[in-house]
N, C-alpha and C positions, 0 to 999 in steps of 0.2 A: 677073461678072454681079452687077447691083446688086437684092437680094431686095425686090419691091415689097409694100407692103401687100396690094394686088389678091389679088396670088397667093397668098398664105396664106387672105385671106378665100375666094377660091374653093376651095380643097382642103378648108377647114370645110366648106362651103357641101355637097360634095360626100361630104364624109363624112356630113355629115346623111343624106341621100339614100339612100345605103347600107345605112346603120345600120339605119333605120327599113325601108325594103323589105327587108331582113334578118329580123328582129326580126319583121315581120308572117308569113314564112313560118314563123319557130319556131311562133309563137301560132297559126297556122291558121284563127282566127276572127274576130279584131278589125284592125280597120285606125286607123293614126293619122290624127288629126283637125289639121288646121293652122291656128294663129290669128297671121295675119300683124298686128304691130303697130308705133307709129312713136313714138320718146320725142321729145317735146317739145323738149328741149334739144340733140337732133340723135341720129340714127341709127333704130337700131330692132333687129327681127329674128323669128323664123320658132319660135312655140313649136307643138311637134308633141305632143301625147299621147293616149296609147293608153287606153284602159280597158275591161274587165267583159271581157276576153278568155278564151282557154282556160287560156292559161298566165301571162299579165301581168294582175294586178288593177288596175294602175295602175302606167304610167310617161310618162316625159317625156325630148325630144330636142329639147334648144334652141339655136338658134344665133341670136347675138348681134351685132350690130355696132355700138356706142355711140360719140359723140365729141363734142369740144365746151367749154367754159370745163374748166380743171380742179377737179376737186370740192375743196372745202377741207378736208378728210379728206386728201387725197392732194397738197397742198402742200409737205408737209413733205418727199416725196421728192426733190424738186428745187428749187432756190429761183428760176431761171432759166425753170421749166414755166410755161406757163398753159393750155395745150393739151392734149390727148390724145386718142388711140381705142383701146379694147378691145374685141378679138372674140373669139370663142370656142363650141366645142361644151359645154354640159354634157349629163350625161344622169342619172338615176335613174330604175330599176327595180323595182316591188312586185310579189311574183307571189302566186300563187292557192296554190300548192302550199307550206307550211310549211318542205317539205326544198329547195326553190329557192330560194339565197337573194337580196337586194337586190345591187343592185353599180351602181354610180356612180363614172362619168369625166368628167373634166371637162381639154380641152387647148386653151388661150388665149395672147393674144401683146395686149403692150400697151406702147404706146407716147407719149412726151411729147414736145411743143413749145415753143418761144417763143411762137408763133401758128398759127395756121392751115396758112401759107401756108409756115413754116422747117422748116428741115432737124430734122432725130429729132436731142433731147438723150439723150435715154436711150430704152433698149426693154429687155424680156425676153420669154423665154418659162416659161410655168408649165405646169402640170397633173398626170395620174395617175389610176390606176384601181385602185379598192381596194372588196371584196365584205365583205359582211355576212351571214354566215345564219345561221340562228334554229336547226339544226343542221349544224353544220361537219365534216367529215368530213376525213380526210388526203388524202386521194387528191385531190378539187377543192380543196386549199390547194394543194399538191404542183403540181395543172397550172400554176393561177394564177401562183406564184412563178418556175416554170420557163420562161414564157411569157415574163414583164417580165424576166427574167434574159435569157433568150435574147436580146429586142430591146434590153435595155439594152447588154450586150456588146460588141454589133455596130458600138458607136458610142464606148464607153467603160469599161474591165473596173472603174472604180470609180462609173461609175452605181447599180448595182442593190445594192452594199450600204450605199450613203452615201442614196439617196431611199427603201429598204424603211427604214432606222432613222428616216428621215425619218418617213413615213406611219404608224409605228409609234406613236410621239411625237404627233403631229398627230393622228389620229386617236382618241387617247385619251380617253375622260370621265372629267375628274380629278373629281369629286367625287365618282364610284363607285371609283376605280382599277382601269379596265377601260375596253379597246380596243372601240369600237363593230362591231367585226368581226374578219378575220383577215389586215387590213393587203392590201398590194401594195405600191405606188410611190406617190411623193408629192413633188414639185420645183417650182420656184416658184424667180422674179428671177435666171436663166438669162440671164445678159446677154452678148450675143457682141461682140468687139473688134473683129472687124474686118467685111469683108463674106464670105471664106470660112466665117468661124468662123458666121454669120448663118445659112447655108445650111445646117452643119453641124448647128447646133440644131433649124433646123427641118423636117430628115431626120428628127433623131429624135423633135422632136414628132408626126410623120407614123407612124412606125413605132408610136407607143404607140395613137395615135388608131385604126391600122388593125390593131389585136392583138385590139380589145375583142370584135369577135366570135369569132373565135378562140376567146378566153378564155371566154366567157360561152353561146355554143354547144353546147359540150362540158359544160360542168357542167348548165347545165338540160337537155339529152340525157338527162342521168346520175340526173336526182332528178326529172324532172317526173311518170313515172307510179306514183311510190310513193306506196303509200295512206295516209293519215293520218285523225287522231281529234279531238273536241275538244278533247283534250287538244293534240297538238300546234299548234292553232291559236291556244288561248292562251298559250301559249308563244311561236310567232309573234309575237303582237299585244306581248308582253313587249318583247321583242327590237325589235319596233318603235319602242317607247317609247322605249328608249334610243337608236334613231337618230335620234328627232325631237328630244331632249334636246339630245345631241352638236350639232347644224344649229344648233336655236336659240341656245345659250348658246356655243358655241366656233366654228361653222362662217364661215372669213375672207369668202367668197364671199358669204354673207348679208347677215353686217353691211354689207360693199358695197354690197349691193346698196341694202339697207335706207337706208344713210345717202347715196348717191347718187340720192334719187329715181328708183332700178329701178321697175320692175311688178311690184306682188306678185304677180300672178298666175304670173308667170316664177319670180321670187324664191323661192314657197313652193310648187311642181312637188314639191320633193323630199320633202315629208314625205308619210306614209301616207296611204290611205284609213278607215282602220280600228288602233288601237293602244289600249295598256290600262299603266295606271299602279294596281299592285297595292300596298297598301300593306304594308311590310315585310317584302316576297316573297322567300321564298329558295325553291329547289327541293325537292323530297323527296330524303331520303340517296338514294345512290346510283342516282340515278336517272337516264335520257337525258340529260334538263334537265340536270342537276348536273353529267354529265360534262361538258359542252361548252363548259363554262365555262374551264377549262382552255384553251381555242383562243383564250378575248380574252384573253389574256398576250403581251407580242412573243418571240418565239421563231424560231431559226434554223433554216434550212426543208431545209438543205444542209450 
């Protein structure tokens, strides 16, 4: 059976769907808001976000389908290309609660042409879900890792420690020397050879796409009704900082967007509603803050 584009874009389509009526019963208060919109240069897609909730202060559930001349950024991978479409779920999460942390997936498939109308010169698949909290704790790193290990397995026993070094790596802020969280998975240009190996890949893009609540369930269960201070909030707001840092200056997905004529409105979903740039902030000895520092190092979970 020969894997058509259709069908991946519907299983996104359908994960959206999910995620978000998911995600509204954790929150109990806020519903997602839909801004369906159309790029210019062909396609479009479906930005959903949540805000001023019980549990989510701000997130976003976007799904995408773009296509059309190939951008000249993106020449360079093929000489043969002038076409292309990429689609994809991303998501990013801000919650209310300081011990809840952020956690952003994003699982896409993209492919090039001659034209329009020929056959796929090349395709891959990317994506990955990797959490950020402003206090990390062992036990939700533990599920977290145990989760993408388990569905990594299922499909390849050298998945889950070749894309966890991956997102380790990648998700670092080299000018701090510190991981903007405490990593997951992270895979990108996943090229299948033939049409079983196609299907193959994109099981398991299916399998990480349908982990995320799972994974993200269980941990905000676990920290949404602990009490916090304003101490902890600015902390929070710290922590923030450095995720909008990471986005801006290193995040591949941005600059895309950015240098392909994206929607900023789509584009810049992920960053905070509220964050704090302290100047020359380090924590007090021994304190909460200070330990938890400790968890943005990559470190082996098993």
């Amino acid at each position: 059976m020969h894997l058509k584009l259709q069908e991946i874009k519907q299983y996104l389509l359908e994960l959206q769907n999910s995620i978000c009526n998911e995600l509204e019963k954790i929150d109990g208060k806020a519903k997602f808001q839909s801004d369906v919109w159309q790029r210019t240069e062909g396609g479009g897609g479906d930005s959903r976000v949540i805000e001023n909730g019980a549990v989510f202060e701000k997130g976003g559930v976007n799904f995408s389908h773009v296509f059309g001349v190939l951008p000249d950024v993106l020449k360079s991978e093929s000489r043969n290309a002038n076409y292309f479409h990429a689609t994809g779920v991303s998501i990013v999460i801000h919650t209310q609660n300081p011990f809840v942390p952020i956690i952003h997936m994003n699982v896409r498939y993209f492919c090039m042409m001659e034209n329009e109308n020929s056959e796929i010169i090349d395709e891959w698949f990317g994506g990955g879900i990797d959490v950020s909290p402003a206090y990390p704790n062992e036990t939700d790193t533990l599920h977290l890792h145990q989760t993408l290990k388990t569905a990594c397995d299922k499909f390849d026993a050298s998945f889950y420690p070749a894309f966890k070094t991956w997102c380790d790596d990648y998700f670092t802020i080299k000018h701090r020397n510190e991981m903007r969280g405490v990593g997951g998975i992270f895979f990108d240009h996943l090229r299948p050879k033939n049409d079983d190996e196609k299907q193959h890949l994109f099981s398991f893009l299916q399998a990480i796409g349908n982990s995320f609540i799972p994974i993200y369930k269980t941990i905000v269960e676990n920290n949404k009704d602990i009490s916090f201070t304003d101490k902890n909030k600015e902390w929070q707001f710290i922590r923030r900082g450095r995720y909008a840092e990471f986005n801006l200056v290193y995040d591949r997905g941005t600059h895309f967007g950015l240098k392909t004529n994206g929607r900023i409105e789509s584009i810049l979903m992920s960053l905070p509603p509220h964050a704090a740039w302290k100047y020359d902030y380090h924590p007090e000895k021994n304190s909460e803050e200070e330990k938890t520092l400790t968890f943005f190092q990559p470190k082996n979970w098993f």
